[in-house]
Each structure stands twice: as structure tokens, then as C-alpha cells.
C-alpha positions as CSV (number, residue, x, y, z in Angstrom):
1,X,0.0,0.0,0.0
2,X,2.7,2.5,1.1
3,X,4.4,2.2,-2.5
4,X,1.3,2.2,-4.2
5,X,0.7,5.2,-2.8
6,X,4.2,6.7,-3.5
7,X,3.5,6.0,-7.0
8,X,0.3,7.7,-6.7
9,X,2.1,11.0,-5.4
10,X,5.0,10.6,-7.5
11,X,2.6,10.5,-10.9
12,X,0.1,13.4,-9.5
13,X,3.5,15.8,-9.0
14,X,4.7,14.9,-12.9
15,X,0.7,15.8,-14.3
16,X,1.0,19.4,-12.4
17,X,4.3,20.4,-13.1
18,X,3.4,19.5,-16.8
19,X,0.0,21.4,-16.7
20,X,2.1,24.4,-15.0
21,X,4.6,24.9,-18.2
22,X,1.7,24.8,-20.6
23,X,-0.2,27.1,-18.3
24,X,1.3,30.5,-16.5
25,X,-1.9,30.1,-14.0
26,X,-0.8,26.8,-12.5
27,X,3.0,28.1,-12.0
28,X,3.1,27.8,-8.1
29,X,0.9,25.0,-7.6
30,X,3.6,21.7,-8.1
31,X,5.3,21.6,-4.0
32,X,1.3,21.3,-2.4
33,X,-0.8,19.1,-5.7
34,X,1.2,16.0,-4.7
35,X,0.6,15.9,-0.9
36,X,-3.1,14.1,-0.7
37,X,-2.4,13.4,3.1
38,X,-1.0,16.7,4.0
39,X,-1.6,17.3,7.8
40,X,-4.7,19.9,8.1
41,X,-5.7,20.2,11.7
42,X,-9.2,21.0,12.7
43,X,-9.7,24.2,14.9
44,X,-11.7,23.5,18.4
45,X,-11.8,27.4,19.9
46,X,-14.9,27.9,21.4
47,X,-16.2,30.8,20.5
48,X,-16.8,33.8,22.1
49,X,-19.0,36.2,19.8
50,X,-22.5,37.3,20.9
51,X,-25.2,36.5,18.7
52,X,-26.7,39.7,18.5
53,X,-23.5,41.6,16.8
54,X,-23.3,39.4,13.9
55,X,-24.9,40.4,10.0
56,X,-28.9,39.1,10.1
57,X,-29.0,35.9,8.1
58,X,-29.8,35.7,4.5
59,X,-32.9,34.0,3.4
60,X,-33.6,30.6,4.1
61,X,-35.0,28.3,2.3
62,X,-38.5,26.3,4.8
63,X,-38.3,23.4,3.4
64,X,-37.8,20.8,6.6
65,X,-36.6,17.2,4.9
66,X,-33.8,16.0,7.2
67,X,-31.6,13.1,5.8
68,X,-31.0,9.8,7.6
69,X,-27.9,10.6,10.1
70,X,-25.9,7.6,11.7
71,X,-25.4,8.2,15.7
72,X,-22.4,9.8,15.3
73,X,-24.2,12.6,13.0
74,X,-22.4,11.2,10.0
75,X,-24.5,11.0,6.7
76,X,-25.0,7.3,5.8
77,X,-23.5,6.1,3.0
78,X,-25.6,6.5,-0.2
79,X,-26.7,3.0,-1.6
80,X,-26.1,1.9,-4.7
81,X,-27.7,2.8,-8.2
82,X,-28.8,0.7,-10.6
83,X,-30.1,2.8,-13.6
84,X,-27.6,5.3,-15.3
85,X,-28.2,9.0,-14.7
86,X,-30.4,10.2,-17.5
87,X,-30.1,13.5,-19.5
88,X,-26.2,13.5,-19.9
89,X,-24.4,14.3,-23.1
90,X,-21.8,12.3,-23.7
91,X,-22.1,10.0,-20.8
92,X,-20.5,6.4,-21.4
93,X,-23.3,3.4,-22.5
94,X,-23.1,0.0,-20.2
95,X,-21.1,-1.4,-22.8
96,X,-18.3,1.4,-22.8
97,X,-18.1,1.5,-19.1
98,X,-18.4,-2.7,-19.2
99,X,-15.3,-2.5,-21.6
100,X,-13.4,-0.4,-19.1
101,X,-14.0,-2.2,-16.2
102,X,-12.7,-5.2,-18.2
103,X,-9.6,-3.0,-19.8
104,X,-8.4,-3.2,-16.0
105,X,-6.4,0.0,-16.4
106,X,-9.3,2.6,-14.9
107,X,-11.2,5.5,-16.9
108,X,-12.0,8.7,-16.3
109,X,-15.3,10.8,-17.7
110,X,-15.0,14.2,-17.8
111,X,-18.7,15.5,-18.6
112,X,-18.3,18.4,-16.1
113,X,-18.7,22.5,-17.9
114,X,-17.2,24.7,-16.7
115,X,-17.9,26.2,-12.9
116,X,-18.7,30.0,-12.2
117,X,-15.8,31.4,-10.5
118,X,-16.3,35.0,-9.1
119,X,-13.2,37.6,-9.7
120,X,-12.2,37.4,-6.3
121,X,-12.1,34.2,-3.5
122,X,-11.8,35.8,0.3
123,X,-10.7,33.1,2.3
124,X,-11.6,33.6,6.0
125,X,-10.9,33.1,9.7
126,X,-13.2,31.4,12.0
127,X,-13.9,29.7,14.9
128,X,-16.1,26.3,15.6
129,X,-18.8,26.9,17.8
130,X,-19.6,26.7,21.3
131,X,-22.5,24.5,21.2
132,X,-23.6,24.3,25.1
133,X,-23.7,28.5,24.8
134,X,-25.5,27.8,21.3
135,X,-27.6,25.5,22.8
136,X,-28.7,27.4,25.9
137,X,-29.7,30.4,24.0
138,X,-31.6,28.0,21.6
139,X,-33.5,26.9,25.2
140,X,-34.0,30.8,26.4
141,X,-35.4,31.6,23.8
142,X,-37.4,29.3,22.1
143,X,-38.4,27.4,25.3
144,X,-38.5,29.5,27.5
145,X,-38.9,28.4,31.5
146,X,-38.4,24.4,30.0
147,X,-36.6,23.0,32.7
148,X,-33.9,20.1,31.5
149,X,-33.0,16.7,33.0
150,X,-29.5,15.4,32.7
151,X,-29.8,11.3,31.9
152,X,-27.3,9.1,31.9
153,X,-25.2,9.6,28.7
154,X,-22.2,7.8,27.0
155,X,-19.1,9.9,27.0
156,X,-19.5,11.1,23.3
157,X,-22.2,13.0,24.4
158,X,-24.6,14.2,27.2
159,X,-28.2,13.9,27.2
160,X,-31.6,15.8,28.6
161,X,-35.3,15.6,28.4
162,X,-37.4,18.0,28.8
163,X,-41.3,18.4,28.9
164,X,-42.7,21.5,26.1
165,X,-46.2,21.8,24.5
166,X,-47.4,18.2,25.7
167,X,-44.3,16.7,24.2
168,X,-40.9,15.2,25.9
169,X,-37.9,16.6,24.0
170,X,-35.1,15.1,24.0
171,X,-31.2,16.5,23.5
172,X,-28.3,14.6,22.3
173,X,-25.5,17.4,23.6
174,X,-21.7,16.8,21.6
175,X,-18.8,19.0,21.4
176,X,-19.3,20.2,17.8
177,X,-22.7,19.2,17.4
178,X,-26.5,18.5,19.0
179,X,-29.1,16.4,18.1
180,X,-33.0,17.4,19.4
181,X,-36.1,15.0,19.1
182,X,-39.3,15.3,19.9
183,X,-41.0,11.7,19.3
184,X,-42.0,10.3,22.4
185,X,-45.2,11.7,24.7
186,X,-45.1,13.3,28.1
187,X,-46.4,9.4,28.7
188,X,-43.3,8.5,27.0
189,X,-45.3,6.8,24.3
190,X,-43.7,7.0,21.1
191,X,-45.6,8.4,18.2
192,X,-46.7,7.1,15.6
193,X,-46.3,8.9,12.7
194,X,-43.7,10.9,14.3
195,X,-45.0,14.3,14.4
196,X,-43.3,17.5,12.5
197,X,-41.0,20.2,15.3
198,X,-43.2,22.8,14.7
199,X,-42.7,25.5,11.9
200,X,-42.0,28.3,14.5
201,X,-39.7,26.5,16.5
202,X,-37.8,25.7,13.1
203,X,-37.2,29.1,12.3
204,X,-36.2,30.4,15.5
205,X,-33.8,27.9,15.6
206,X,-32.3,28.6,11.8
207,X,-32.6,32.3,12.7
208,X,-30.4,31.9,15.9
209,X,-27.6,29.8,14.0
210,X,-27.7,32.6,11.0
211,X,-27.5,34.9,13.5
212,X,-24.8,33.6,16.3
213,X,-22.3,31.9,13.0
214,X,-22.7,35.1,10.7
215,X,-23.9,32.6,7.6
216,X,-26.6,31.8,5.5
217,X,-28.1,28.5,5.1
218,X,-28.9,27.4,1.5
219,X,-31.6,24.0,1.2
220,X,-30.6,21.3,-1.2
221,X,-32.8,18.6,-2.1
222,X,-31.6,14.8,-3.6
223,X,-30.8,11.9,-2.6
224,X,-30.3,13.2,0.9
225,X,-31.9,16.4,2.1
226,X,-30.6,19.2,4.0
227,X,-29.1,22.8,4.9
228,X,-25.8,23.5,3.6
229,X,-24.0,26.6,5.6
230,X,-23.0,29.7,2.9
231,X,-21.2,32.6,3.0
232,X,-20.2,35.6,0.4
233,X,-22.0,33.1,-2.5
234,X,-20.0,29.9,-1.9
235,X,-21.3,26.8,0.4
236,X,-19.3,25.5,3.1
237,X,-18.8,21.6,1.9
238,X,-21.0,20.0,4.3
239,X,-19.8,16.1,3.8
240,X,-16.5,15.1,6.2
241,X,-12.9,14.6,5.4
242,X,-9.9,12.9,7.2
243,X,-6.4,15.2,7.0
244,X,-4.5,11.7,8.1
245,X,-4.3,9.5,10.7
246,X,-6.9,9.2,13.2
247,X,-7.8,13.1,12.5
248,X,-11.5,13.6,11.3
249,X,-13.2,16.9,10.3
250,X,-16.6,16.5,11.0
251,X,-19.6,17.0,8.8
252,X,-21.1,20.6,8.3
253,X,-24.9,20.6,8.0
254,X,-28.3,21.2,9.8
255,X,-31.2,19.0,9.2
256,X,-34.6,19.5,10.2
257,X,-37.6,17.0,10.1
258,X,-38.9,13.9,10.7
259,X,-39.2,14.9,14.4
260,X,-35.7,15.7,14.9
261,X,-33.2,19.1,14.5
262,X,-29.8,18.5,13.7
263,X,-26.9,20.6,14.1
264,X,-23.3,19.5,13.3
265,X,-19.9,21.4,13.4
266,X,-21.3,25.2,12.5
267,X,-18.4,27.8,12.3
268,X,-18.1,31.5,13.7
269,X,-16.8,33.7,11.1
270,X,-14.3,35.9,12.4
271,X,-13.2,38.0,9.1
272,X,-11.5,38.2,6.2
273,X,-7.9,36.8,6.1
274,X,-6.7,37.4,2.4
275,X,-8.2,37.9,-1.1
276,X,-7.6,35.4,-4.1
277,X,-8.0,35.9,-7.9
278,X,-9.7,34.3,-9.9
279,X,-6.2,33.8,-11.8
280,X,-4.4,32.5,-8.7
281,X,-7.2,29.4,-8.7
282,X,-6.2,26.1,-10.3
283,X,-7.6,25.9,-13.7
284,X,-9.6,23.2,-14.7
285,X,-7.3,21.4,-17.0
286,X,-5.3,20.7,-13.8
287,X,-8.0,19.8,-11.7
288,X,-8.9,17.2,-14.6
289,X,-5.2,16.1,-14.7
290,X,-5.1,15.4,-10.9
291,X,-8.5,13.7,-11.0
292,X,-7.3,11.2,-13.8
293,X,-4.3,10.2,-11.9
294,X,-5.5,9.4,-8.9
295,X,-8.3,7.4,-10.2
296,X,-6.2,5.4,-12.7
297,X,-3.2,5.0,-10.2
298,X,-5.9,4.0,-7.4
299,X,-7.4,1.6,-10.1
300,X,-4.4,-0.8,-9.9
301,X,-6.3,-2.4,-7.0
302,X,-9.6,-1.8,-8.0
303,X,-10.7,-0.9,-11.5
304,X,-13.4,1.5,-11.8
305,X,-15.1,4.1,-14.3
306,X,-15.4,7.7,-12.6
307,X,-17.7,10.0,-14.4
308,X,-17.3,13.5,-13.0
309,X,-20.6,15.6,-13.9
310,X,-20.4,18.9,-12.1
311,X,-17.6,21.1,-10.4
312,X,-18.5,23.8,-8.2
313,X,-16.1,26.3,-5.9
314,X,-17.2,25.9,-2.3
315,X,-15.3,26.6,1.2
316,X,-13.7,23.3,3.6
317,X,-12.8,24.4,6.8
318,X,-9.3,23.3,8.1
319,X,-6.7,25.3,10.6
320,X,-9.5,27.8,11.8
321,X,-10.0,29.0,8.2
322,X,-12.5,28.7,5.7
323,X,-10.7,27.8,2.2
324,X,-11.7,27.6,-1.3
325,X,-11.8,24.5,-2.8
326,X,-13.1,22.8,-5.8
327,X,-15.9,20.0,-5.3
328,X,-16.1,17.4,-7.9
329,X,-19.4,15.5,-7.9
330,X,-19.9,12.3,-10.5
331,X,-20.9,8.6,-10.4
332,X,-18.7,5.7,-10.0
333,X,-18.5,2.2,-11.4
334,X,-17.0,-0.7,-9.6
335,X,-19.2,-3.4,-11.2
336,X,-22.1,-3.2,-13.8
337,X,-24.9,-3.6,-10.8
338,X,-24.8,0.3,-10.6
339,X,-23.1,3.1,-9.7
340,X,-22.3,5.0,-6.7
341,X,-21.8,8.3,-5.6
342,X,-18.5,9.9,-6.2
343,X,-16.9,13.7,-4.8
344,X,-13.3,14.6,-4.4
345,X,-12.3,17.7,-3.0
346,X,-9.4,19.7,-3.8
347,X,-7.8,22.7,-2.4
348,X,-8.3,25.4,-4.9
349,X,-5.1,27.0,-4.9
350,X,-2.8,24.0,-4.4
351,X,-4.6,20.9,-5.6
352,X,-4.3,18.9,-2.8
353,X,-6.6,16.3,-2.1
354,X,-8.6,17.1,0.7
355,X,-11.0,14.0,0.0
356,X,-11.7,11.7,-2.7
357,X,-14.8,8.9,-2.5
């Protein structure tokens, strides 16, 4: 494994430095492309900043579809397709991607147009929230006089009840994130179907994270529904990555629904740190060139067809700062029973690989 990833690293380094000579706008970009495990550390400073000084929040979106969550507030892993993605130009038949999959050797689709890139990138310092301070002004405020009841709790998190409007609420109280639910009776019968938080309570909720992290919240609806966090135009990638080791940067996102609110890993922004032309941002062709070589170096285990649909410029959060970053979306091929998601994530300036799926 360790020389197949050295090989890996080795061939990324030779694609950039050849995109860089045929293109002035990738000239400072070979040291940081190659280093798919460089160390990012994940900022924990509570923070400090009163929710009433920050910017009112943009519009949001009412919509309340929450996507399945796993206990550790992870989104689950997206099963399996088995019909190709209809309405693509261009996109590879069952026999073409059949062929490939046979060839051994590992393919690469490129189907994506180009993305919308504004003039200027501002990347930005931040802090991760404190969520108990979040949390009890969420409980001031929104239910008021509720009087909570510690239970016993695993050490990942601590959890309360609480009885409000004929219902017992229940919290699920983490470091970077909290989990509410309101599904169970003051009898502590469960309900059946499990009843909608109520509209009201929704949007005080939404308008006291806008309001305490300085960022809007944009819905997006497919396969799994939810709030992504934005700021100045761009979304904050909402979906986890791991900088090495043991290290994991938790998912970004709020889902509401299905008798539950879920809030994971918001971030305080704190200001601008430096501005970023749209010149200084790895061009496409290299983003393409990186993309190719790891999927057809990482195909010497597995073979696979990667078809990559869609890139978009979002923020990832890493060292206290928000950073620009291009998100490639697609499907993936491993067998001909269907496809499954694919999204890699790299740095926008350097072209490392923050995460690759």
C-alpha cells in the first residue's frame, strides 16, 4: 500500500508540473498538488461572539426534509444505483463502461462544464462553535422556563429531556454538534407517525444559528436532504474529510424533520484573512489532470469508471479557516450492478486532495 501510494504522489507531481509549463496560471501550484495526506488540523476554539453583533442571516429556504444521520451525525453512506443518470451528453453506454471495467487499467469521464468562479475568492478566519452557549440560547429563547433533566449519557455526548407543548424533547449534547427530538409523549409513548417540530420552532432555531455563526443556510434537495451553511455566494462543503491518521473533520450541516433538528460542526466567522484571484485558482485542465491520476493509479487495486458531472467552488474548513476549494461530484462504477456516488475535494489554490470517495 505505502508504494502504491508513493507512486500515486510521484505521478500526480509529474501531471501538475506538466499542466504548470503549458499554463502561467498553475506556475506555483507543483510543491502542495502531490501531498493528498498533507496534515490539516481541525480548529476546536470555542467561541466567544455574541449573537446579536453578527450580520442578520440571508434567506432561508423552509423546506424541513432531514436526511437519515448515523449516531455519530455522519451522513450514511448512499446505496447503490442501478439505472444510469439520465439526460447526460456524452455519458459512457453500459457497454463502454463494461469495456473499461474489463480493460483493467481505470477511466476517467470528464462531462463536467465549466464552474462560475467570481473575480475574487476571500478566504476567511473562523472559529467552531460553542455548542452548550449555542444551545442554551436556543433553550432561552425558544423554550423558555423548559426545565432540562440530565440522563445518563455515553461519554460522546450528554443527554436531557425536557417536557414542552405536551411533548418530551429530548437532546443529544456533543462538542461540535447537538441532536433534538421530539417523538415520544409526556407518557413517553412514542408516536406514531412521528409528528413535525413545529414550523415556529424551526425558524427560530435557523434564525439563531444565522444569527450567532454570521452565515446563511442554503436547502438542497436529492438523494439526501438538508441545509448546507454559505457565506459571500459559496457553500461551506458540508460532507467530512480525514487530514491523516486518526484526525476527522466532522460534517457541516443542519437537518430539520422527521421529528428531529440536527446541528453538526457550525463555524463563527471571524473576518477576512486574504483575497484570491480568480487567476491564482487552479484551472480546470489541472484539476482534470489530478483527477485522472488518482483514479487510474488507485485503479491498480480496483478498476473503476469515474464519471465526473459537475464542479462547483465551495469553502472546507481546516486550521480555523474557511478555504476555497473545488468539489467534484460524479458517479462511480466498480461493477455493472450500478453506480455509486463519487466527490473529491481539492484545495483550490494548491490541488491537494482534501477528500476523494
Amino acid at each position: 500500500m505505502k508504494k502504491r501510494r508513493q507512486i500515486l504522489l510521484a505521478l500526480i507531481g509529474v501531471i501538475l508540473v506538466l499542466a504548470a509549463c503549458s499554463n502561467e496560471k498553475t506556475a506555483g501550484y507543483d510543491q502542495s498538488a502531490a501531498q493528498s495526506n498533507a496534515e490539516i488540523q481541525k480548529g476546536n476554539k470555542e467561541s466567544q461572539i455574541d449573537s446579536e453583533d453578527v450580520s442578520p442571516m440571508e434567506e432561508v429556504d423552509q423546506e424541513k426534509t432531514a436526511p437519515e444521520k448515523n449516531k455519530s451525525g455522519d451522513a450514511e453512506p448512499q446505496e447503490v444505483q442501478n439505472t444510469q443518470p439520465e439526460g447526460m451528453d456524452h455519458y459512457p453506454s453500459m457497454a463502454e463502461i463494461s469495456a473499461a471495467l474489463e480493460d483493467g487499467k481505470g477511466i476517467v469521464y470528464w462531462l463536467a462544464p465549466d464552474p462560475t468562479v467570481p473575480d475574487v475568492c476571500k478566504t476567511l478566519n473562523v472559529e467552531t462553535v460553542n455548542m452548550e452557549m449555542l444551545w442554551n440560547t436556543i433553550l432561552d429563547r425558544v423554550f423558555e422556563n423548559a426545565s432540562m433533566i440530565e440522563e445518563e449519557s455515553p461519554e460522546a455526548y450528554r443527554r436531557y429531556r425536557f417536557d414542552w407543548n405536551d411533548l418530551l424533547w429530548r437532546l443529544e449534547l456533543a462538542d461540535i454538534s447537538f441532536e433534538l427530538h421530539c417523538d415520544v409523549g409526556i407518557d413517553g409513548e412514542i408516536l406514531d407517525p412521528v409528528p413535525d417540530i413545529d414550523g415556529e420552532i424551526q425558524d427560530s432555531i435557523l434564525d439563531i444559528l444565522t444569527k450567532w455563526t454570521g452565515m446563511g443556510l442554503s436547502f438542497k434537495n436529492g438523494e439526501i436532504n438538508h441545509y448546507a451553511f454559505t457565506y459571500n455566494g459559496l457553500e461551506l462543503d458540508e460532507y467530512g474529510y480525514s487530514p491523516g491518521g486518526d484526525e476527522w473533520v466532522s460534517d457541516s450541516i443542519v437537518s430539520l424533520g422527521d421529528g428531529r433538528i440536527y446541528i453538526g460542526n457550525p463555524v463563527v466567522i471571524q473576518g477576512d484573512r486574504e483575497s484570491i484571484s480568480k487567476e491564482s485558482l487552479l484551472t480546470m485542465d489541472s484539476a482534470r489532470a489530478i483527477c485522472e491520476a488518482y483514479y487510474r493509479a488507485a485503479a491498480s487495486g480496483v478498476p473503476s469508471v469515474s464519471i465526473i458531472t459537475n464542479v462547483e467552488l465551495v469553502y472546507y474548513f481546516a486550521d480555523n479557516q474557511l478555504l476555497p476549494a473545488w468539489r467534484l461530484n460524479g458517479q462511480q462504477y466498480i461493477t455493472l450492478d450500478g453506480y455509486e456516488q463519487l466527490s473529491m475535494l481539492l484545495d483550490a489554490v494548491s490541488g491537494e486532495i482534501i477528500r476523494h470517495a
